[in-house]
C-alpha positions in Angstrom: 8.3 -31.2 35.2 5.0 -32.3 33.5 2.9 -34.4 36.1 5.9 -35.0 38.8 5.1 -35.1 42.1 7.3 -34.7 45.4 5.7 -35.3 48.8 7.5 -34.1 52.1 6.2 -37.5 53.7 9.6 -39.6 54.6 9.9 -43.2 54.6 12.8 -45.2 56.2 15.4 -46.0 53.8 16.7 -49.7 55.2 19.8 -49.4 53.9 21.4 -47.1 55.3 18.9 -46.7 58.4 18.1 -42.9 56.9 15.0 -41.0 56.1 14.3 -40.3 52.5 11.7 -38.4 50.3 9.3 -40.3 48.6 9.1 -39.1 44.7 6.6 -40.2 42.3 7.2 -39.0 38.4 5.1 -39.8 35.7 5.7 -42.5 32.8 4.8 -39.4 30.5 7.7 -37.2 31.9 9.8 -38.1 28.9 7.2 -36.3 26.8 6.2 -33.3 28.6 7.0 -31.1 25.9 5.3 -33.0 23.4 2.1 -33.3 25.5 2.3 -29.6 26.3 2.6 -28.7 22.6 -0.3 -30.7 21.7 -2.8 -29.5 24.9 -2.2 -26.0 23.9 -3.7 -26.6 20.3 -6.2 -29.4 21.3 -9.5 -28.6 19.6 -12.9 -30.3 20.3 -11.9 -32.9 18.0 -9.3 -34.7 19.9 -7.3 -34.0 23.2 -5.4 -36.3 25.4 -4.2 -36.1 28.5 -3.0 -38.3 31.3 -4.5 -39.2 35.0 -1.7 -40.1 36.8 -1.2 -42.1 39.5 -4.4 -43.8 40.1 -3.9 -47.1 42.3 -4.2 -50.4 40.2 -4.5 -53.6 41.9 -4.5 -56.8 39.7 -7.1 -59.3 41.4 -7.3 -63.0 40.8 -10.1 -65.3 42.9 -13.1 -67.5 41.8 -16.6 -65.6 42.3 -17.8 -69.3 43.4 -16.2 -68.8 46.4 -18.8 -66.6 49.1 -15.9 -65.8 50.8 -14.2 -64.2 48.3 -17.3 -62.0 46.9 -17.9 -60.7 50.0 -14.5 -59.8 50.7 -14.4 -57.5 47.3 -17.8 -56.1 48.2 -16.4 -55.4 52.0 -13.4 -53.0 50.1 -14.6 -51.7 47.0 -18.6 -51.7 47.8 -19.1 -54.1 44.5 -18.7 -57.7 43.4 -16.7 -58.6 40.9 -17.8 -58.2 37.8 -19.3 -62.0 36.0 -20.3 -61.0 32.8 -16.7 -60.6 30.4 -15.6 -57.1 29.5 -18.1 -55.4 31.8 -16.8 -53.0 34.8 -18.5 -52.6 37.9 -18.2 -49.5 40.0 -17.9 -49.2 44.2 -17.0 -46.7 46.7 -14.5 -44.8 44.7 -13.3 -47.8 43.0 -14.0 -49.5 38.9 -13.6 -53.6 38.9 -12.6 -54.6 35.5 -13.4 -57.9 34.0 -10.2 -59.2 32.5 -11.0 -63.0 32.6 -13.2 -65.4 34.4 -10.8 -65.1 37.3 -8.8 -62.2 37.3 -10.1 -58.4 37.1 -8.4 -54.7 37.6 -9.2 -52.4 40.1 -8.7 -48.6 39.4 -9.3 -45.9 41.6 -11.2 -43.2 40.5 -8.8 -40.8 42.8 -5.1 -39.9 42.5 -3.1 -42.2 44.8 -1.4 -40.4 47.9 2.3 -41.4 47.7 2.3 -40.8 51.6 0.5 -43.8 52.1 1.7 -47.5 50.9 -0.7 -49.2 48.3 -3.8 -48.7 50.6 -6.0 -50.4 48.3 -3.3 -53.5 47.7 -2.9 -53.9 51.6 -6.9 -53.0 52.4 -7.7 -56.2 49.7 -4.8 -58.3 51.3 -5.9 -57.9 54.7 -10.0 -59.0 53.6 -8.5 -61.8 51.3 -7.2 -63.3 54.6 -7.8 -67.1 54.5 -9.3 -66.8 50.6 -8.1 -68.3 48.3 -7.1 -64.9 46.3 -5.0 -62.4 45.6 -4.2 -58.7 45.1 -1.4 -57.2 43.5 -0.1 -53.5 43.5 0.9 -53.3 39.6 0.1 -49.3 39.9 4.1 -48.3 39.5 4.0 -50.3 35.9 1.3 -48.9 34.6 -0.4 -45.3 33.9 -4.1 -43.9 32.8 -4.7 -41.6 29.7 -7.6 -39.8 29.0 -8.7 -39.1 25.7 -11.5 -37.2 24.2 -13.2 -35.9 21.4 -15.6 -35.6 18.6 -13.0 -38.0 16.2 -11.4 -40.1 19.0 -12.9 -43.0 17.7 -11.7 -42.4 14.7 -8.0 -42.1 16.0 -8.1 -44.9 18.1 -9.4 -46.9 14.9 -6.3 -46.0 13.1 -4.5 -48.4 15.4 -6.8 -50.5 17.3 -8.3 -53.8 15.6 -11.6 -53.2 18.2 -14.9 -52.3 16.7 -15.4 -49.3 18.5 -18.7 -48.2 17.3 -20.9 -47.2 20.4 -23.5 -49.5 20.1 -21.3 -52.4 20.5 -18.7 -50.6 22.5 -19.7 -48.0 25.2 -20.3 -46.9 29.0 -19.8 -49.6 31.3 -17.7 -52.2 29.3 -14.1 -52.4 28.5 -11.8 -55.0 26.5 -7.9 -55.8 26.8 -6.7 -54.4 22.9 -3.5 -53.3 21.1 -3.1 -49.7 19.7 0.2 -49.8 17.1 2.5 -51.8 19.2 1.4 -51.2 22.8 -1.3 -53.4 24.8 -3.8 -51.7 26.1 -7.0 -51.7 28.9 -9.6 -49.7 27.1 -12.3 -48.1 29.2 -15.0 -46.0 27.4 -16.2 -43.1 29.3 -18.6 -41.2 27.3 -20.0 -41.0 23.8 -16.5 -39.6 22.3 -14.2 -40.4 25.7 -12.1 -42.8 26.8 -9.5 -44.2 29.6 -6.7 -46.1 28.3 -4.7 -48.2 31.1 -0.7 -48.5 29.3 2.2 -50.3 30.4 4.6 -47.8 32.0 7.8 -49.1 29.1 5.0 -48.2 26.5 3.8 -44.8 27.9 6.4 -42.8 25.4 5.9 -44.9 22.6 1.6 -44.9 23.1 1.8 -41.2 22.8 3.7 -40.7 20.0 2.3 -42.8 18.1 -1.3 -41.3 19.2 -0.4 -38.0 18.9 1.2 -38.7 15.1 -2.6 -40.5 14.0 -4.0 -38.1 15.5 -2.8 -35.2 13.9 -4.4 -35.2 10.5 -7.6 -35.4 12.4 -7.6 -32.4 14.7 -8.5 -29.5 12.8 
């Protein structure tokens, strides 16, 4: 299937006291053949893919507190970002500014499903003490990718954002609506973009894309 992954790591299953695969599968499996369809005829006008399972933290603390900076800087190799809708970028990791005391953290690498929300527990462990906290929301939530000489154009067809790029470009991002589905929306170029979507919207985001897109792409 379309962006499934099985690992041969085990993990204890408590339950019964047996060892069990660990399986991660895509929120876009429902859609494979829809996503397939539409990659093989993508044109340089619009293409979308997905970049599945990054790790997303959700972060809440008060950059008043020393203790708390420097904890972020210790793990991601940035401070949180002060200034709203602006994204700063660490070690491997983007801080989002969602409000004056909460942020996402993406990882700019596919998350290893042998290993337990490193980045949740790696945060935890520094915000020892601090009055914060870090929480794994990665398994709710996936990344899209979209790019393209119209993609602003399609994203305009259901997002109320002014996206030209002289208000709305490299190094910001806003919290936004496309159709029916909230969205995170990260540009990442002149004509590309990352979309963070609810996992229970995933389906419904891409059809609905993929439909306003369509008169666009020749």
């Amino acid at each position: 299937m379309w962006n499934e992954t099985k690992t041969a790591a085990s993990v204890v299953d408590r339950a019964v006291g047996k060892q069990t695969g660990v399986w991660q599968e895509s929120p876009l499996v429902g859609v494979d053949a829809l996503l397939k369809k539409h990659q093989a005829s993508a044109t340089a006008a619009f293409r979308l893919s997905e970049r599945p399972f990054l790790q997303l933290v959700n972060v809440r603390g008060d950059t008043r507190d020393a203790a708390f900076v420097q904890a972020v800087e210790q793990v991601l190799g940035c401070k949180p970002p002060e200034t709203p809708n602006t994204i700063a970028r660490g070690n491997g990791y983007d801080m989002l500014w969602l409000g004056p005391d909460e942020w996402l953290v993406r990882s700019a690498m596919t998350h290893d499903a042998t290993r337990t929300a490193p980045l949740q527990a790696a945060l935890g462990t520094a915000f020892a003490g601090v009055f914060a906290s870090a929480v794994d929301i990665g398994s709710g939530y996936t990344v899209l990718e979209i790019s393209g000489t119209r993609t602003r154009e399609v994203l305009s067809r259901g997002c109320p954002l002014d996206l030209h790029p002289k208000l709305f470009g490299e190094g910001q991002c806003a919290q936004s609506h496309y159709f029916k589905a909230s969205i995170t929306l990260v540009p990442t170029g002149a004509d590309s973009f990352d979309i963070v979507v609810r996992r229970s919207f995933a389906d419904y985001f891409v059809k609905i894309m993929l439909d306003a897109a369509e008169p666009l792409m020749s």
